[in-house]
N, C-alpha and C positions, 0 to 999 in steps of 0.2 A: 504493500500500500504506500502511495507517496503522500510525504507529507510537505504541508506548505503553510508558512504563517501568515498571517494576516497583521502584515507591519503598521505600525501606525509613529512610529519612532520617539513615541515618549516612553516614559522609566518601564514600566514592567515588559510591553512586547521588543522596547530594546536587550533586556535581560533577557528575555526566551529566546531571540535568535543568537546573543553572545553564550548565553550555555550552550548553546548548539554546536559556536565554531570551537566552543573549549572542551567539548565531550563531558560535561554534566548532562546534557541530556543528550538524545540520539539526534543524528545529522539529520537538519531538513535538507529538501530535493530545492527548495527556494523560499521566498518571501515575497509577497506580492504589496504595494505601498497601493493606496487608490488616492491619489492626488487632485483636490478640488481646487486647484491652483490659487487658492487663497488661502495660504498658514503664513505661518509668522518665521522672518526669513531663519531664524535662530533654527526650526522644525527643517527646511533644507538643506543647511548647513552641517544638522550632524545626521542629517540622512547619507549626504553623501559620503562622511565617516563613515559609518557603518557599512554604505556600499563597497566600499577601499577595503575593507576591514575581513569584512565576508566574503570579497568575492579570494582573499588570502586562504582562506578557509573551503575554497571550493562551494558556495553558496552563492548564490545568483539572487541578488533584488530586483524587481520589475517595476518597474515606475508603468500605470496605467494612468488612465482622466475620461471621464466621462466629458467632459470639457471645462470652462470656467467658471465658478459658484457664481462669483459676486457678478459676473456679465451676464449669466444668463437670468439673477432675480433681478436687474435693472432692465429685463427684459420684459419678465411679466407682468401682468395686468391685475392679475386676479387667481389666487389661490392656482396656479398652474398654466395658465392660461396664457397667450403669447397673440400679439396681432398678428404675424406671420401663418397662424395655423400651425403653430407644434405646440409644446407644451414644457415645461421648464419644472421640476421639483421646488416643490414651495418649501419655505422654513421656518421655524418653530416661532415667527415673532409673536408679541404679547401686541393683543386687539383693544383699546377704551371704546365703548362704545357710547355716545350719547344717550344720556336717562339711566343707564348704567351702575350701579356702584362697583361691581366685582368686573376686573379687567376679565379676560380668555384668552386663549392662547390658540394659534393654527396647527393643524393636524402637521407633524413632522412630517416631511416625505422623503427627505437630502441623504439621510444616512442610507435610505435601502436606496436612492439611484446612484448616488456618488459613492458611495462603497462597497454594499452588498450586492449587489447587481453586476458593477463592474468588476469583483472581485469572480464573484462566479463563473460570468464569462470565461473571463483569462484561466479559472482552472479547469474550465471546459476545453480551451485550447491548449492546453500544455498537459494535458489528460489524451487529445489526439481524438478528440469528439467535435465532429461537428453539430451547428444549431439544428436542435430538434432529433438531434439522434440518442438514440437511449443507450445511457448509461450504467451500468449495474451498479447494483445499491453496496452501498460502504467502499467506494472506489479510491476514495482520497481521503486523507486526515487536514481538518484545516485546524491550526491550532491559532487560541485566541489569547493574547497577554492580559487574561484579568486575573489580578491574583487576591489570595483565599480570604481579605479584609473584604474586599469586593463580591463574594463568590454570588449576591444577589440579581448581579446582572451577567450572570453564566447561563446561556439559551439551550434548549436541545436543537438541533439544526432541522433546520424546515425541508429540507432538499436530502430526496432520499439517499441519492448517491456522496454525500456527505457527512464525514463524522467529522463533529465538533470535537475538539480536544485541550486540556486545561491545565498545561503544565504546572500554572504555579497556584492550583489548587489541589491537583492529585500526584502530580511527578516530582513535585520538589514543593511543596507549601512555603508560600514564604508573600511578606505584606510588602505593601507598597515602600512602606522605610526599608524593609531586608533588602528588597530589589535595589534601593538607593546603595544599601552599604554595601551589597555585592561589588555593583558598583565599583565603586570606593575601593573598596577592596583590593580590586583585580586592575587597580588604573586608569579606570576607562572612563571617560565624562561624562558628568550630569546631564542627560537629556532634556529636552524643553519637556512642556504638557503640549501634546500634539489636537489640534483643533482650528479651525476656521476662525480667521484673524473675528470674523460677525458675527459666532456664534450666540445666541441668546442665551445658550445656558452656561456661559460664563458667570462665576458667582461674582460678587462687588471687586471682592479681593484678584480677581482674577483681572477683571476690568482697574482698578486701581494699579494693579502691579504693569499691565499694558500702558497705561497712561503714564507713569513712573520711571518704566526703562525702555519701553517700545515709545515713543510720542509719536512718531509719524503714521504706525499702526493705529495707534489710538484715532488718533487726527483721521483717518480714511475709515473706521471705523462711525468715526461720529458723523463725516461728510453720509457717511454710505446709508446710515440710521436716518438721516435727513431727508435724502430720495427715496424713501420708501414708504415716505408717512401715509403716502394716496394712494388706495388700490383701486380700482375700478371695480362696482355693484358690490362692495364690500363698504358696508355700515361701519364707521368708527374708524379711527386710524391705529396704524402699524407701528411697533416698539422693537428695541432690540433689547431693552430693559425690561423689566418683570414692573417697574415703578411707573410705565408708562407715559415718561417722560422722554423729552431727549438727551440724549446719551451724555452728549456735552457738559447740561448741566445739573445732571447727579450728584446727587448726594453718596460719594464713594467711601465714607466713614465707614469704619464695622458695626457690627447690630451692639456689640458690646460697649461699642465707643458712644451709640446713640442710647445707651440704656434698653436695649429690646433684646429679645430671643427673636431668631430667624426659623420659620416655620415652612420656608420652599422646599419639597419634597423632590421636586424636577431632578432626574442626571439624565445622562447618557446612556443609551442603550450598551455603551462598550465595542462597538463598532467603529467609532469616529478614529480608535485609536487613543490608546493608555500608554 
């Protein structure tokens, strides 16, 4: 069975493909990256590390793209929807709707076409299957970096020809700090948090530390938050902020700094990349 990880090049799936080239765990066949070509350049920078690093090791990365995140939601119109007649993955922004009290949020749909989707693909082509040709069941291992502090966002795979796999909750347990100090340990650099310079489910802290050492990110961030406020036949405007404000000018304090407990439930499916 071949195995292939599902890179995302922040700390734990960088630790699952560096046990790999160090024989902690068994050699993967490759690594596939799904690139929304809008991360934060720190996330390219030690991707290509790790390219250099791996391909040492006889392990091949694949840089894939569904195409550009941020050009194609300056595309759309409306939850999907494109003047041209195609249609674009909509993103989790946060909805105010007039007469309103309680914001809402859009249905995700980014991570299954910018990831999960094109992630499949390609191990449909390096499997040697073409589209719509059937696959026998448990054909490939895709393994996923979410490790065992996390294990609640560990899926069983929708795709029968696919077995999901969970290093660092069954083959080596170990938290997202362990993964750090492996890390650490062994030499190897601190990786970013791997995510879309836009994503909305950045916490304050997350957007704060953006604004802090990334500015120009921030700065394209907050322009980007700006052109999205109007969607067409959608009631109430678009947020990248859970606060429903513009981004600009939040309030990036901590809930501790403001005297509250923070009660957003929201993460990531584990997809986008840990």
């Amino acid at each position: 069975m071949k195995r292939y990880l599902s890179l995302g090049a922040g700390v734990q799936s960088s630790t699952v493909l560096l046990m790999s080239c160090v024989g902690e765990l068994p050699k993967l066949d490759g690594a596939i990256f799904a690139d929304t070509q809008w991360e934060p350049a720190s996330v390219y920078s030690h991707l290509a590390w790790l390219e250099e690093k791996a391909a040492g090791y006889g392990i091949p990365i694949y840089r894939i793209s569904r195409g550009n995140i941020k050009a194609d939601a300056l595309r759309t119109s409306v939850r999907g929807h494109v003047g041209d007649g195609g249609r674009a993955a909509s993103l989790p922004y946060f909805v105010k709707t007039p007469g309103q009290d309680q914001e809402g949020m859009i249905r995700r749909q980014c991570t299954n076409e910018y990831k999960i989707e094109p992630i499949q693909k390609k191990l449909r082509q390096l499997l040697g299957y073409k589209p719509r040709q059937i696959i026998p069941i448990g054909s490939v291992e895709q393994w996923l970096g979410i490790s065992r502090d996390e294990i609640r966002r560990a899926r069983l795979s929708q795709v029968r020809w696919i077995v999901h796999r969970y290093p660092l909750i069954f083959d080596v347990p170990m938290t997202r700090q362990q993964c750090l100090r492996w890390m650490q340990g062994h030499g190897f650099p601190q990786p970013p948090r791997s995510a879309c310079i836009c994503c909305p489910f950045h916490s304050d802290a997350e957007w704060r530390q953006m604004r802090e050492t990334q500015p120009a990110e921030f700065a394209e961030a907050c322009d980007f938050d700006e052109q999205i406020r109007e969607r067409d036949n959608l009631r109430g405007q678009v947020f990248l902020h859970r606060s429903c404000l513009p981004l600009r000018n939040v309030d990036l304090s901590t809930a501790e700094e403001r005297g509250q407990s923070s009660f957003w439930g929201q993460e990531c499916q584990g997809m986008c990349g840990v």
